[in-house]
Residue frames as a rotation matrix with the C-alpha (Angstrom) as fourth column:
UNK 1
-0.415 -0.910 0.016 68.46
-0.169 0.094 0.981 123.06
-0.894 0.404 -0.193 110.61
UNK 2
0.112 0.254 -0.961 68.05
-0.899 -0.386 -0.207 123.19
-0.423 0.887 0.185 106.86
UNK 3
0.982 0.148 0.115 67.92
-0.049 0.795 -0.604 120.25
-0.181 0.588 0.789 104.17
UNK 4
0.113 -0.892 0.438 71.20
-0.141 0.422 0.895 118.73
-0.984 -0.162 -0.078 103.80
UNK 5
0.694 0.066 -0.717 71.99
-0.591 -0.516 -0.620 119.16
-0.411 0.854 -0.319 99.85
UNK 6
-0.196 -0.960 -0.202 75.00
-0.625 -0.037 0.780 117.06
-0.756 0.279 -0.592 98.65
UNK 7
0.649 0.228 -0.725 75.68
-0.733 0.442 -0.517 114.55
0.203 0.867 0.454 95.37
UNK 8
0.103 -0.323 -0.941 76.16
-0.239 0.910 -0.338 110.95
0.966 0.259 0.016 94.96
UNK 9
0.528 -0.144 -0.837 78.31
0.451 0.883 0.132 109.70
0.720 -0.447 0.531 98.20
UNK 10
-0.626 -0.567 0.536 79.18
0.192 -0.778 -0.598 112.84
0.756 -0.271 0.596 99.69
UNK 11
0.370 0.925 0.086 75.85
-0.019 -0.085 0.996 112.34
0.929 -0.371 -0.014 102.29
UNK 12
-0.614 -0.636 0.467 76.26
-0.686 0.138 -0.714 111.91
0.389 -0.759 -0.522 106.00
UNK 13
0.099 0.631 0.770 73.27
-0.850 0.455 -0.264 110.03
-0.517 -0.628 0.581 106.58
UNK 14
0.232 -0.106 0.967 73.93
0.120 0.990 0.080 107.56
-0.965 0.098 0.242 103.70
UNK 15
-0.299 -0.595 -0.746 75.87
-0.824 -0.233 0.517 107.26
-0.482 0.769 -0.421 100.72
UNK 16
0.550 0.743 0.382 75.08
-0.178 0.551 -0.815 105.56
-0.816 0.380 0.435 97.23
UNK 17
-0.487 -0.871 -0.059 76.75
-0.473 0.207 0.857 103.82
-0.734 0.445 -0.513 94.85
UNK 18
-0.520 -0.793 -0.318 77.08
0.841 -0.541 -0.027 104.44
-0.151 -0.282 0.948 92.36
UNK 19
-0.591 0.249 -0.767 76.39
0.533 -0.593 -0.603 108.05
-0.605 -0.766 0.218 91.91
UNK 20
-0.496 0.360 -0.790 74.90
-0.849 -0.393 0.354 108.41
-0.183 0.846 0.501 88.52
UNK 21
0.277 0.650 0.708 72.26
0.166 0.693 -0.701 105.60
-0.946 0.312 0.084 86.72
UNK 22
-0.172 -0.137 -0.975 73.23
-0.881 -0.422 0.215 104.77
-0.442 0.896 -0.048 83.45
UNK 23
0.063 0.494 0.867 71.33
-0.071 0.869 -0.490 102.30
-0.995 -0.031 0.090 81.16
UNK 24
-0.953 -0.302 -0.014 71.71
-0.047 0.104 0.994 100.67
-0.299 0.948 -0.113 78.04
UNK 25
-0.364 0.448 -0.816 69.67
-0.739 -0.673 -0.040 102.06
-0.567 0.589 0.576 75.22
UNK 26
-0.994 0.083 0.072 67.39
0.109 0.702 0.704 99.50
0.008 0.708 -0.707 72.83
UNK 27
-0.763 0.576 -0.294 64.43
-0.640 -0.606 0.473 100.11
0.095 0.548 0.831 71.23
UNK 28
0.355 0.634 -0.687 61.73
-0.700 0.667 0.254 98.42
0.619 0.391 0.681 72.44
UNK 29
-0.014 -0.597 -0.802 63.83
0.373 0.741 -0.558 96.86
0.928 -0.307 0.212 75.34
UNK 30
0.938 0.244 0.248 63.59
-0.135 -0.403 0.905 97.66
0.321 -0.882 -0.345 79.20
UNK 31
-0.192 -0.929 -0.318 67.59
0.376 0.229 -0.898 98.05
0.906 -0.292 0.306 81.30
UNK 32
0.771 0.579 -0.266 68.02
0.359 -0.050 0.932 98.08
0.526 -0.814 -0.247 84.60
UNK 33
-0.515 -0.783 0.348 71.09
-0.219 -0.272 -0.937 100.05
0.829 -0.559 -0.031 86.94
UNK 34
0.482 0.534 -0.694 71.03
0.734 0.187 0.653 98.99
0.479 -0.824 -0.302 90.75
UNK 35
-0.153 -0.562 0.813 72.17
-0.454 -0.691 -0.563 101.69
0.878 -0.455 -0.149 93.45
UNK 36
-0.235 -0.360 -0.903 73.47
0.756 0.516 -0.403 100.48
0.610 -0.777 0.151 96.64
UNK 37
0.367 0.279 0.887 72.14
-0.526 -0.725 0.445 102.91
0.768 -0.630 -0.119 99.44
UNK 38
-0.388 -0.789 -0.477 74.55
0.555 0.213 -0.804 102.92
0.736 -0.576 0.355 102.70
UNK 39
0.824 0.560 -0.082 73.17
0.337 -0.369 0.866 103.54
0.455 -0.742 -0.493 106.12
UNK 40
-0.237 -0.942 0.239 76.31
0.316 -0.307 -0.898 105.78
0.919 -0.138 0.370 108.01
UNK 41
-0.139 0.000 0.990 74.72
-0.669 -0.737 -0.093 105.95
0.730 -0.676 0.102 111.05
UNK 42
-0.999 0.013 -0.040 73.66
0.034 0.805 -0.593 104.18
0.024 -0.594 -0.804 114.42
UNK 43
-0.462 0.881 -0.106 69.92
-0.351 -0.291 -0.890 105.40
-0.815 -0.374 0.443 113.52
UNK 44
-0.074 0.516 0.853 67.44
0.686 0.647 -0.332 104.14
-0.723 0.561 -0.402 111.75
UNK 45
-0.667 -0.433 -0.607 67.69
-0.135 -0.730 0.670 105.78
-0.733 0.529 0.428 108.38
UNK 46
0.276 0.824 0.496 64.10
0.359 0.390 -0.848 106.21
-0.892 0.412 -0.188 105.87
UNK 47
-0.847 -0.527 0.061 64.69
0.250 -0.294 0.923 106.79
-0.468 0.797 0.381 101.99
UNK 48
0.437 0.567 0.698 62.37
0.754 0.193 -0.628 107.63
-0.491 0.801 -0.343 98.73
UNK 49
-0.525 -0.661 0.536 62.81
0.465 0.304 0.831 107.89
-0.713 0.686 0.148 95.66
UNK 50
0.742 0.606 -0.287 61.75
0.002 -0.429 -0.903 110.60
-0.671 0.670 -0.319 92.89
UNK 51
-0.640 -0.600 0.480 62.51
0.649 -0.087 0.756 110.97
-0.412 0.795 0.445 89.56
UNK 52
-0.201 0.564 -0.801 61.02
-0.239 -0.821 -0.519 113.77
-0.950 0.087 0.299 86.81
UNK 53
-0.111 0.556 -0.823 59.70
-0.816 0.422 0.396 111.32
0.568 0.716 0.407 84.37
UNK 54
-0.516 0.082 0.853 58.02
-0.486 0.791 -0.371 108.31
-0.705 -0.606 -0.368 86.99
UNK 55
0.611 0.788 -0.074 56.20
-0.587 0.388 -0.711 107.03
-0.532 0.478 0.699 83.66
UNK 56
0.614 -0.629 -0.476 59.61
-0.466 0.198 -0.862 105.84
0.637 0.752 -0.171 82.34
UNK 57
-0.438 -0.781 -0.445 61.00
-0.422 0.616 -0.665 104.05
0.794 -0.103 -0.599 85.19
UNK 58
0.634 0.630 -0.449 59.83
0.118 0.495 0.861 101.36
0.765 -0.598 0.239 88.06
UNK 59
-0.244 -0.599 0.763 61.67
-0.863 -0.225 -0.452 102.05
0.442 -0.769 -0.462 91.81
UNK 60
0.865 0.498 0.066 61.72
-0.313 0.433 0.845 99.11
0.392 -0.752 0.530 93.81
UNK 61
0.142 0.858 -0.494 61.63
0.988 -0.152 0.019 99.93
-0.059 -0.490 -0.870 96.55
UNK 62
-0.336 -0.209 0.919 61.08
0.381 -0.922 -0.070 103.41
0.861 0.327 0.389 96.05
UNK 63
0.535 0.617 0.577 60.48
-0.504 -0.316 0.804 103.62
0.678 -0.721 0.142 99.89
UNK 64
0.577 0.264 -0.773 62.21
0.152 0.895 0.419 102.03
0.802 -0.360 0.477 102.57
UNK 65
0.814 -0.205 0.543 64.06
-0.568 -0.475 0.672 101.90
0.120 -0.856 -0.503 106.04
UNK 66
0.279 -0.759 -0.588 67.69
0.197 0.645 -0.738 101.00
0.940 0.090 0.329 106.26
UNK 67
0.819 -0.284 -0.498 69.02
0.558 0.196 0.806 99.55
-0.131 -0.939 0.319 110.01
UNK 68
0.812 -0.580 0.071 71.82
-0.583 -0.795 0.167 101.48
-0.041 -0.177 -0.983 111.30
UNK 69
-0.208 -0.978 -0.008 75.49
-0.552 0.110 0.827 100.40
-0.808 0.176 -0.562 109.44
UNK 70
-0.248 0.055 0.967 73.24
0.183 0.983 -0.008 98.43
-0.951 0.175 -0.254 107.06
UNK 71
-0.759 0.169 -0.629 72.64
-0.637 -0.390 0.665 99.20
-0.133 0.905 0.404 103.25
UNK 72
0.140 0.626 0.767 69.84
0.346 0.695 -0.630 97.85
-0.928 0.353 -0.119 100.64
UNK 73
-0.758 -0.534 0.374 69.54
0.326 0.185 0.927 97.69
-0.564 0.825 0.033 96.91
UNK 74
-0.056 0.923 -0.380 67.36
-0.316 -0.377 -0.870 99.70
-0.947 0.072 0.313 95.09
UNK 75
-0.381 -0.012 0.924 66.48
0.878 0.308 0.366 98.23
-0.289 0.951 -0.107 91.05
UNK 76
-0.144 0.375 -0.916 65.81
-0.280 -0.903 -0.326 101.41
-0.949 0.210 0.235 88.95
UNK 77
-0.463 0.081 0.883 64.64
0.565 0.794 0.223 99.72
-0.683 0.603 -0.414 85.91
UNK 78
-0.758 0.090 -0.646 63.85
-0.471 -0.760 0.447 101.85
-0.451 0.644 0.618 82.36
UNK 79
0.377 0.820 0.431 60.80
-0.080 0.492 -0.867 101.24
-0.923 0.292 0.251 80.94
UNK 80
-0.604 -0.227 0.764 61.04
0.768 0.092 0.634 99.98
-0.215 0.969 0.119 76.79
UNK 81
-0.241 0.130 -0.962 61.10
-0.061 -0.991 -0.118 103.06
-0.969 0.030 0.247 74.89
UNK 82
0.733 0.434 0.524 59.51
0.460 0.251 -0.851 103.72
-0.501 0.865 -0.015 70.76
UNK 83
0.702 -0.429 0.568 62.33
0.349 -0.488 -0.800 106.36
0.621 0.760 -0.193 69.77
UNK 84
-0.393 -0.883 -0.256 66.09
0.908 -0.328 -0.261 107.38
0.146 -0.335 0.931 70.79
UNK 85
0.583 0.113 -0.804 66.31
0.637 -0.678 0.366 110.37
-0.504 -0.726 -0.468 72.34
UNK 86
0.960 -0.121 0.252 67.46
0.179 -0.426 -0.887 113.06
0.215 0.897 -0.387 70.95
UNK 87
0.132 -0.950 -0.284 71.80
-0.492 0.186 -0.850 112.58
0.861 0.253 -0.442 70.56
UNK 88
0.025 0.184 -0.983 71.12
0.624 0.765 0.159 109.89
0.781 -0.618 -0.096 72.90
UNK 89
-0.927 -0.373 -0.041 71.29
0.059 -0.036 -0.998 112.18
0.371 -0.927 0.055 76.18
UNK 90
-0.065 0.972 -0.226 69.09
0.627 0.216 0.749 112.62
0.776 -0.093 -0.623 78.78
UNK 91
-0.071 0.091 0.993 67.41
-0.597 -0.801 0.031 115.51
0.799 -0.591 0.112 80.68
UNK 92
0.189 0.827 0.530 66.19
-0.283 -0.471 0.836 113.40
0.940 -0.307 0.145 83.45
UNK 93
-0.591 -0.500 0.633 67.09
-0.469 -0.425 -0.774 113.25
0.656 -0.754 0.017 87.46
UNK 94
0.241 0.556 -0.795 66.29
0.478 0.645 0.596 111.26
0.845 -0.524 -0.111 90.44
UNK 95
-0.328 -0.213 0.920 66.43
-0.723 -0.570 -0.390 112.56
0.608 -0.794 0.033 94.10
UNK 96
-0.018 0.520 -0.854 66.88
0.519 0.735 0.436 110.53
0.855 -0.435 -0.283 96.82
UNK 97
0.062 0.142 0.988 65.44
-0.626 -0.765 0.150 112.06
0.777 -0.628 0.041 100.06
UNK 98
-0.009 -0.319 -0.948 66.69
0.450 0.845 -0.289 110.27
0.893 -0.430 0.136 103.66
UNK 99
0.096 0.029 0.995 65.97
-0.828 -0.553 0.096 111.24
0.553 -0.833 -0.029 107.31
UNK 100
-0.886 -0.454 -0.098 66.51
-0.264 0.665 -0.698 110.06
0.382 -0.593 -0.709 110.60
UNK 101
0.072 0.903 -0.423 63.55
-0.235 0.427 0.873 107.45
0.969 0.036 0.243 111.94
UNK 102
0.296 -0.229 0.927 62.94
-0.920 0.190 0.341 105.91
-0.255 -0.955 -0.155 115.34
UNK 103
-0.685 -0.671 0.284 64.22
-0.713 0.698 -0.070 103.10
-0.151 -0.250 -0.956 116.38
UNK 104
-0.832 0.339 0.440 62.80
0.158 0.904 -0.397 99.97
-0.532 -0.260 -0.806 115.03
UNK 105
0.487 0.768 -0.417 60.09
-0.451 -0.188 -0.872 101.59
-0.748 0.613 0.255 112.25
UNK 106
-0.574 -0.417 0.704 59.62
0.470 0.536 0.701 99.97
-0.670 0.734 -0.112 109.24
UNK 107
-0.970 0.044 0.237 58.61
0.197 -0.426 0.883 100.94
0.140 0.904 0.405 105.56
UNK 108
0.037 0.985 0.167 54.19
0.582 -0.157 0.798 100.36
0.812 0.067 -0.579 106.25
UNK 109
0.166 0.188 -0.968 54.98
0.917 -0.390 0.081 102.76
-0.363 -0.901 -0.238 109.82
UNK 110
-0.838 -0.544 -0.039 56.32
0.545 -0.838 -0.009 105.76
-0.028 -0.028 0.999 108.05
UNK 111
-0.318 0.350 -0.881 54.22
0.489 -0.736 -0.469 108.67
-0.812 -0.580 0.063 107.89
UNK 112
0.800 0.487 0.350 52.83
0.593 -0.552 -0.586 110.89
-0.092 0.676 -0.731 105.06
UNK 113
0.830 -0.338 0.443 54.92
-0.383 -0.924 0.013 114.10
0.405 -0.181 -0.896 106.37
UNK 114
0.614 -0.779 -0.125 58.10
0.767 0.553 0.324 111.67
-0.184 -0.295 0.938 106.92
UNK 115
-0.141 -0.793 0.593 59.88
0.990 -0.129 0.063 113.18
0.027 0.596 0.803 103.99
UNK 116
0.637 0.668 0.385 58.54
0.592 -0.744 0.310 116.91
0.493 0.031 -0.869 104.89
UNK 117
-0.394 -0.918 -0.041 60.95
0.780 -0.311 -0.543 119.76
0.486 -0.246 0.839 105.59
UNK 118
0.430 0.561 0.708 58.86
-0.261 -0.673 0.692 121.43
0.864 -0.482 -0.143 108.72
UNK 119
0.994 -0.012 0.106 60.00
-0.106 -0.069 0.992 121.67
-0.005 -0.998 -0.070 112.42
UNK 120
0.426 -0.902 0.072 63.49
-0.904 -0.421 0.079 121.61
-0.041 -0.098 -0.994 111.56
UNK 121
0.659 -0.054 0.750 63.38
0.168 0.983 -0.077 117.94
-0.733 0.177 0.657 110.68
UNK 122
-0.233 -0.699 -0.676 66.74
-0.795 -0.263 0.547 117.55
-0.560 0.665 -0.494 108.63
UNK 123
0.728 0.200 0.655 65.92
0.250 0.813 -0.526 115.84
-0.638 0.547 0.542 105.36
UNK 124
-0.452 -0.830 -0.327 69.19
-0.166 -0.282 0.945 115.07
-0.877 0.481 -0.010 102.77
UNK 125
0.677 0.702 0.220 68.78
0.012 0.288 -0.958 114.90
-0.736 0.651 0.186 99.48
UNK 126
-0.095 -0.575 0.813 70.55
0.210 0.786 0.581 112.80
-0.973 0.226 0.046 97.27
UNK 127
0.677 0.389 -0.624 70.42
-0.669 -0.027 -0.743 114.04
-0.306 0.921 0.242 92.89
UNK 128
-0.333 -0.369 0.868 71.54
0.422 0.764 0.488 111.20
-0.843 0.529 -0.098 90.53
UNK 129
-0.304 -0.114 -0.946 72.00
-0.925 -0.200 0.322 111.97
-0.226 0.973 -0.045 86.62
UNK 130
0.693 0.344 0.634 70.54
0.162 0.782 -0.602 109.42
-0.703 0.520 0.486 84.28
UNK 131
-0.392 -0.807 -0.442 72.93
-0.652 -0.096 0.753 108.59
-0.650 0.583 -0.488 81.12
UNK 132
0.746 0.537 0.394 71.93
-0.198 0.744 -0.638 106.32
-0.636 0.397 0.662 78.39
UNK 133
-0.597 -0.798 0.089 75.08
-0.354 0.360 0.863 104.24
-0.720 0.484 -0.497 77.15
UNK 134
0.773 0.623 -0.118 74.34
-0.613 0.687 -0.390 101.86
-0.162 0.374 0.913 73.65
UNK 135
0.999 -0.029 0.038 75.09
0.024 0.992 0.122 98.52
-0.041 -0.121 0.992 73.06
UNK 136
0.152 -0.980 0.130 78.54
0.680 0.008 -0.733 99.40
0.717 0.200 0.668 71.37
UNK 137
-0.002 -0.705 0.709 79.58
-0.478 -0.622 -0.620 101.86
0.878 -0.340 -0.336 73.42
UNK 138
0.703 0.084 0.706 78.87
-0.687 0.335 0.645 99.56
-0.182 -0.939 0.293 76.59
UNK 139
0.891 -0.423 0.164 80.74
0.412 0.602 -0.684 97.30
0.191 0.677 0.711 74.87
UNK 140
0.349 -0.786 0.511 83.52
-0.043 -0.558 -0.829 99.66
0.936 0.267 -0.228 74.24
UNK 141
0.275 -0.188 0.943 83.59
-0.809 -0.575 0.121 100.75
0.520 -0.796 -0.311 78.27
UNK 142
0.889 0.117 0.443 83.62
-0.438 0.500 0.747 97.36
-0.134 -0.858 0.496 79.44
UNK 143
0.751 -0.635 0.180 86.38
0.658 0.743 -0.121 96.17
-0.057 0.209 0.976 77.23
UNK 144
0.351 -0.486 0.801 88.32
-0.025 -0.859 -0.511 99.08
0.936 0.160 -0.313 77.96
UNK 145
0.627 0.053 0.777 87.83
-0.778 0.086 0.622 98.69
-0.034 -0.995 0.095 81.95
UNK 146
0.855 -0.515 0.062 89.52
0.458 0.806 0.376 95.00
-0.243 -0.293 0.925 81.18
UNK 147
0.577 -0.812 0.086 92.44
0.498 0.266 -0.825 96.24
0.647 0.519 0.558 79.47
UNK 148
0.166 -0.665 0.729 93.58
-0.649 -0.630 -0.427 98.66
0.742 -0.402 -0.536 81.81
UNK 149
0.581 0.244 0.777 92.74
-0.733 0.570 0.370 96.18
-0.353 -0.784 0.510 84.56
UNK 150
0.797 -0.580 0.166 95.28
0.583 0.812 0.035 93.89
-0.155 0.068 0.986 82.68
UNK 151
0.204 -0.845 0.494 97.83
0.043 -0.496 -0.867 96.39
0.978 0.199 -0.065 81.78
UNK 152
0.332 -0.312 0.890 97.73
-0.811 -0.576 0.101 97.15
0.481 -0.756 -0.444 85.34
UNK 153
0.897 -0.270 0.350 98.20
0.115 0.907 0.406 93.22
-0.428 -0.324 0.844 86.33
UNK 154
0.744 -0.656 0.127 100.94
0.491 0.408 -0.769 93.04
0.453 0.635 0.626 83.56
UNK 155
0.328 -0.684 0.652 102.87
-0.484 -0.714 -0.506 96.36
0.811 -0.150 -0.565 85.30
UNK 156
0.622 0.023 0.783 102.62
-0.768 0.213 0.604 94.48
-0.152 -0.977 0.150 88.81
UNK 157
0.744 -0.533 0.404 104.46
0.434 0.844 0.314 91.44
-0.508 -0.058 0.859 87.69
UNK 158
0.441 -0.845 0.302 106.98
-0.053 -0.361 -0.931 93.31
0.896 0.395 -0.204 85.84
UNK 159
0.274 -0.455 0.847 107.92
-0.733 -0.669 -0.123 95.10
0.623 -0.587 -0.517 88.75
UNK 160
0.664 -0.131 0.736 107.94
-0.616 0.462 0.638 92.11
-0.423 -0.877 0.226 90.95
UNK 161
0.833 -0.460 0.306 110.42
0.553 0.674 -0.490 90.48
0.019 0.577 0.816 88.09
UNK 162
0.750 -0.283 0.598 112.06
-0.132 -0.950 -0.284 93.47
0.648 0.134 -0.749 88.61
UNK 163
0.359 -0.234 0.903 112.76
-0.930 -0.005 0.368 93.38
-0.082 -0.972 -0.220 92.07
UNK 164
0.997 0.044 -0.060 113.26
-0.058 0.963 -0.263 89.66
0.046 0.265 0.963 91.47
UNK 165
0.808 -0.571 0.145 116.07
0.318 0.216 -0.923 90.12
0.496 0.792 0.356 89.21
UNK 166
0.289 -0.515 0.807 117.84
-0.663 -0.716 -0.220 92.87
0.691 -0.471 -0.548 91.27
UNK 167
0.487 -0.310 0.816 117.91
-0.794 0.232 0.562 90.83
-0.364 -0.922 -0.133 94.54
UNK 168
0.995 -0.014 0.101 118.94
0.071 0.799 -0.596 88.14
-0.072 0.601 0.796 92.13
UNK 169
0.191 -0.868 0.458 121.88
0.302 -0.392 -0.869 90.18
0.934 0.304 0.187 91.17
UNK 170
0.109 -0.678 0.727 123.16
-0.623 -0.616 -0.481 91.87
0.774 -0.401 -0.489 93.94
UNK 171
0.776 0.014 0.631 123.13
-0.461 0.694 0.552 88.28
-0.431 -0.719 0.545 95.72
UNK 172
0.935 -0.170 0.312 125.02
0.355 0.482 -0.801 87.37
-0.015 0.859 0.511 93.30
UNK 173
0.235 -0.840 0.489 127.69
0.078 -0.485 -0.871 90.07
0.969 0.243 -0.049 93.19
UNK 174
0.405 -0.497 0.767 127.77
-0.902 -0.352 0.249 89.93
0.147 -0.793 -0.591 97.24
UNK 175
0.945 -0.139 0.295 129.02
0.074 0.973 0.220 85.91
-0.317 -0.186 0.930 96.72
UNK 176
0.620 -0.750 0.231 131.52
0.308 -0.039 -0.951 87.35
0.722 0.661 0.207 94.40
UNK 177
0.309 -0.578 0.755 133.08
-0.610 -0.730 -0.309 89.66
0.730 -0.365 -0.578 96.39
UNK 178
0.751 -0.286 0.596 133.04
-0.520 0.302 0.799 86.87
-0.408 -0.910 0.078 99.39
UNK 179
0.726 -0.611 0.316 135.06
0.684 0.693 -0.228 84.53
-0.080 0.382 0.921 96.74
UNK 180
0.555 -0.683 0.475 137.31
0.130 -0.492 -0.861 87.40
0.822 0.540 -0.184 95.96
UNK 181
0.532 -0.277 0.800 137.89
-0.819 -0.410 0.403 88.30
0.216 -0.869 -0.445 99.79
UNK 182
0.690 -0.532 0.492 138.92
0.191 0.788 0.585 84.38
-0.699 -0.309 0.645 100.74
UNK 183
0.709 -0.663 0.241 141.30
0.689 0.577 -0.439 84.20
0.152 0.477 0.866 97.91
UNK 184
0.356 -0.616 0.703 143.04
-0.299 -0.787 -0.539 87.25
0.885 -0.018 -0.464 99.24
UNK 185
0.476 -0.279 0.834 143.39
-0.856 0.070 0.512 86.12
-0.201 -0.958 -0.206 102.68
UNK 186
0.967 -0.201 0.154 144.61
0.243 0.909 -0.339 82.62
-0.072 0.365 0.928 100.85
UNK 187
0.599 -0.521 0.608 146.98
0.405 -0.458 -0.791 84.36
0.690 0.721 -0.063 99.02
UNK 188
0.665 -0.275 0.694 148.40
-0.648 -0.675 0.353 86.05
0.372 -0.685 -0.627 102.17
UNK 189
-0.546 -0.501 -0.671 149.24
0.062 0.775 -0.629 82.77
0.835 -0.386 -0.392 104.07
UNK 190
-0.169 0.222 0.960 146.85
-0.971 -0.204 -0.123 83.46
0.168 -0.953 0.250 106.66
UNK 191
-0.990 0.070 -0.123 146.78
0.121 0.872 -0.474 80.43
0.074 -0.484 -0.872 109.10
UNK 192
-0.368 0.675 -0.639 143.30
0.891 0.059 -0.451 81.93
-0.266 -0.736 -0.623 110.20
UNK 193
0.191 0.528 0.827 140.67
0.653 -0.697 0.294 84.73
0.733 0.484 -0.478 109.90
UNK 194
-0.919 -0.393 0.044 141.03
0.221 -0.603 -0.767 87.74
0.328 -0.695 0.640 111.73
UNK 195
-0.559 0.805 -0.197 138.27
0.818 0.497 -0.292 88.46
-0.137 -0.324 -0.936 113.66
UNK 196
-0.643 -0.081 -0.762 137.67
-0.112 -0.974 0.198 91.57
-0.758 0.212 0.617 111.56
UNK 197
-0.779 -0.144 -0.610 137.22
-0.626 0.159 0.763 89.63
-0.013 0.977 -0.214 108.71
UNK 198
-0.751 0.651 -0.114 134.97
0.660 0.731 -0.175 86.70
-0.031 -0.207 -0.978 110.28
UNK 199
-0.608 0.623 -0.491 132.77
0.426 -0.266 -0.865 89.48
-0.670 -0.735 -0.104 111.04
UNK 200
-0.301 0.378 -0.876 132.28
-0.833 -0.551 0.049 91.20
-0.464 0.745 0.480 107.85
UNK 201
-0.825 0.298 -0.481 132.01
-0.076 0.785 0.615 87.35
0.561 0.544 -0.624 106.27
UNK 202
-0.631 0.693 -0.350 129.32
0.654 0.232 -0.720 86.88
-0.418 -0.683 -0.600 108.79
UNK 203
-0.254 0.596 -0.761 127.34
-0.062 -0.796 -0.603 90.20
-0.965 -0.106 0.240 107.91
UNK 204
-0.569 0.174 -0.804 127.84
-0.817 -0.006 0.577 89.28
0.096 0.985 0.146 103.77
UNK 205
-0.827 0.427 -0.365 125.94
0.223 0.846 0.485 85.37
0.515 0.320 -0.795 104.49
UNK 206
-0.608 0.784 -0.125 123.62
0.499 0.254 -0.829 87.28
-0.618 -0.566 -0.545 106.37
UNK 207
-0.424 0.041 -0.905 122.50
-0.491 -0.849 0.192 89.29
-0.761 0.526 0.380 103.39
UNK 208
-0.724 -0.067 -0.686 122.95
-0.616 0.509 0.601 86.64
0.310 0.858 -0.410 100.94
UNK 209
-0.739 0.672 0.056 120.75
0.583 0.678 -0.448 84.51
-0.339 -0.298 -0.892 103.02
UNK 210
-0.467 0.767 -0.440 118.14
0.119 -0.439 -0.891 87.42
-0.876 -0.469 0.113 103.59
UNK 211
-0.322 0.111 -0.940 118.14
-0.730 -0.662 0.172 88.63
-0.603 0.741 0.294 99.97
UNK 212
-0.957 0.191 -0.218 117.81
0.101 0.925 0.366 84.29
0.272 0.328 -0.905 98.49
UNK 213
-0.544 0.819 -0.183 114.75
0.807 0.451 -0.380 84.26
-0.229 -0.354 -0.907 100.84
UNK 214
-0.400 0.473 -0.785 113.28
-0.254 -0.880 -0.401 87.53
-0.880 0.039 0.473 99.23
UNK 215
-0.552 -0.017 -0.834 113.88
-0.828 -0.106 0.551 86.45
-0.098 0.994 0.044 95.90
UNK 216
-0.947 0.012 -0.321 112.63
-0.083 0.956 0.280 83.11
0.310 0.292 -0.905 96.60
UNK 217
-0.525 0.813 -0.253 109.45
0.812 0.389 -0.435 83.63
-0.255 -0.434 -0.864 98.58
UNK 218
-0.522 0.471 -0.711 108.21
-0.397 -0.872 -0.287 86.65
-0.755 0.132 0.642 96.77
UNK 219
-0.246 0.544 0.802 105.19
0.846 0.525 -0.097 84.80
-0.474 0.654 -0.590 94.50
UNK 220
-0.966 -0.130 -0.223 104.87
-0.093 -0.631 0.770 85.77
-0.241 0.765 0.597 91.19
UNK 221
-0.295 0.940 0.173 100.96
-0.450 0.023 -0.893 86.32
-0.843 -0.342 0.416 89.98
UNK 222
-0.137 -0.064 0.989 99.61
0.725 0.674 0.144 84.09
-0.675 0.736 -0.046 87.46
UNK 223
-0.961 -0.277 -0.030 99.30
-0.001 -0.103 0.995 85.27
-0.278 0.955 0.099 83.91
């Protein structure tokens, strides 16, 4: 079987989060992005790490063996740089490569010819983009991320004031109607309900009950 090919978290042997490395830009300053690396199997699962500029960034661990369902944390850490790229982007690309291991090997057991694509040994391989964000624009993204992240709080409690209100009302308008119903039967001269009538009163206080204890036990989220 061939080399398994896919991007970011789309792996079968393990998935990474997240699926790109972006670091904040400063002259003269070192940033650091972690990826999470997910073991999806019951097998022992070996990793490393390449990139096409290793003079510009430290891996640790840029090697290692993750237990089966278990994940680790890799630090990918830019070296301090003398001059901005050129419109801040960047050309350059990491690859993580992952096979299956025996059982019970650890990082000083692997092999040379681990990560080698001979005998039909399936090796995936993992590509990650690099990005370089600066200060303001990290800035910018993070205080963006809050606002939606409150706008989206602010919609949830509407709605649940919403819903609030509504059961609020239409408890409200099924009390009416029960006041309107007695004073008709008042108004008749009945001695007594009919046992039509008990029933449908019965079926409105079970409503009104149900719909009180919605409105009342539905907690509202702080502010």
């Amino acid at each position: 079987m061939g080399p398994v090919m896919t991007a970011g978290g789309g792996n079968k042997l393990i998935s990474v989060q997240p699926n790109d490395l972006k670091f904040i830009f400063e002259l003269g300053k070192t940033s650091s992005c972690d990826l999470k690396v997910v073991n999806n199997t019951e097998h022992h699962v070996a990793f490393k790490v390449k990139t096409t500029s290793p003079k510009k960034y430290f891996v640790r661990p840029n090697t290692g063996v993750v237990e089966p369902w278990d994940s680790i944390v890799i630090r990918v850490t830019l070296q301090a740089q003398k001059e901005y790229p050129p419109d801040m982007q960047c050309k350059d690309k990491f690859l993580l490569l992952s096979t299956i291991v025996s059982a019970h090997t650890n990082v000083d057991e692997l092999v040379p010819n681990t990560f080698n694509k001979d005998n039909g040994k399936v090796i995936e391989e993992c590509k990650l983009k690099v990005f370089y964000m600066s200060p303001n624009s990290a800035s910018e993204d993070a205080g963006l991320r809050s606002s939606i992240q409150s706008l989206d709080s602010n919609s949830a409690l509407q709605r649940l004031k919403d819903e609030r209100d509504a059961a609020i009302r239409q408890t409200t308008q099924l009390q009416q109607e029960l006041d309107m119903l007695k004073r008709r039967r008042h108004r008749k001269g009945d001695s007594g309900f009919s046992i039509t009538f008990a029933v449908f009163v019965g079926l409105i206080g079970i409503m009104v009950g149900f719909l009180l204890n919605l409105s009342l036990s539905s907690p509202l989220p702080t502010e």
